[in-house]
Structure formats: C-alpha cells, structure tokens
C-alpha positions, 0 to 999 in steps of 0.5 A: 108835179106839185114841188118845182125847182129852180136854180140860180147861182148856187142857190137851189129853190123848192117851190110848193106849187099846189095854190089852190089849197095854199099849198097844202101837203098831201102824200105826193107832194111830201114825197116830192119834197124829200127827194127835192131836198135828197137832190140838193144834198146830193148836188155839190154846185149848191151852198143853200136851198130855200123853200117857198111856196107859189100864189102868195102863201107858204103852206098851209101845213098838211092836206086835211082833205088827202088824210081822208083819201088812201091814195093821198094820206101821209106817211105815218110810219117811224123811219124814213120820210117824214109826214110832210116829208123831210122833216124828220129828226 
C-alpha cells in the first residue's frame, strides 16, 4: 500500500508513502487516495483529515514515469475520481 492512514482522536491522517519518487502519484496510489478519503466521510468519529506525505516531501504532483506505463497511467476520464485522485470539482 502506497497511502497509509493513521487515527488519532478525531483526526484521521492519509499519508502518501512512495518516498523514493517524493511521492509522486501513479494510478494506484490516486486510487487509494479516493477511497481513503471515501472512508473518511463515511466515518463520523472524524471532524478533520489531514493529508501528508512521508520522507520529508509532500508530493511531487503525478508520476511522469506511470503516464508511460498502461498498468500505472492515470485516470483520464470526465466523471468519477479524479487524475490524482479525489480532486475532482
């Protein structure tokens, strides 16, 4: 798993954990990122989550090196998750 969660009080934590490309996102890790974020609306012990990444550096934006894999490219399409995952309007 790329995106780690950790919970304390009522703050719920999604940690991108891929620091050997400071945490660049591919197609697994977006998908990961929405459904984390699905689990935290859905949980009502949580007022607030905070989104972080591991090794020093927050996220370096997508994984150019996944756009050139099928199995890794991101999501493209008009509805649904978003590229990097829940940052849909």
């Amino acid at each position: 798993m790329t995106i780690e969660i950790e919970k304390k009080d009522r703050v719920f934590t999604i940690i991108i954990n891929r620091p050997e490309v400071r945490n660049a996102i591919d197609r697994s890790c977006a998908d990961q990122l929405a459904d984390a974020f699905r689990t935290f609306e859905a949980d009502v012990d949580f007022d607030v989550a905070v989104l972080c990444g591991a090794g020093g550096n927050f996220c370096a934006g997508a994984d150019l090196e996944a756009i050139s894999d099928p199995d890794r490219v991101l999501r493209f399409e008009e509805s649904g998750d978003a590229p990097l995952g829940p940052s849909r309007n």
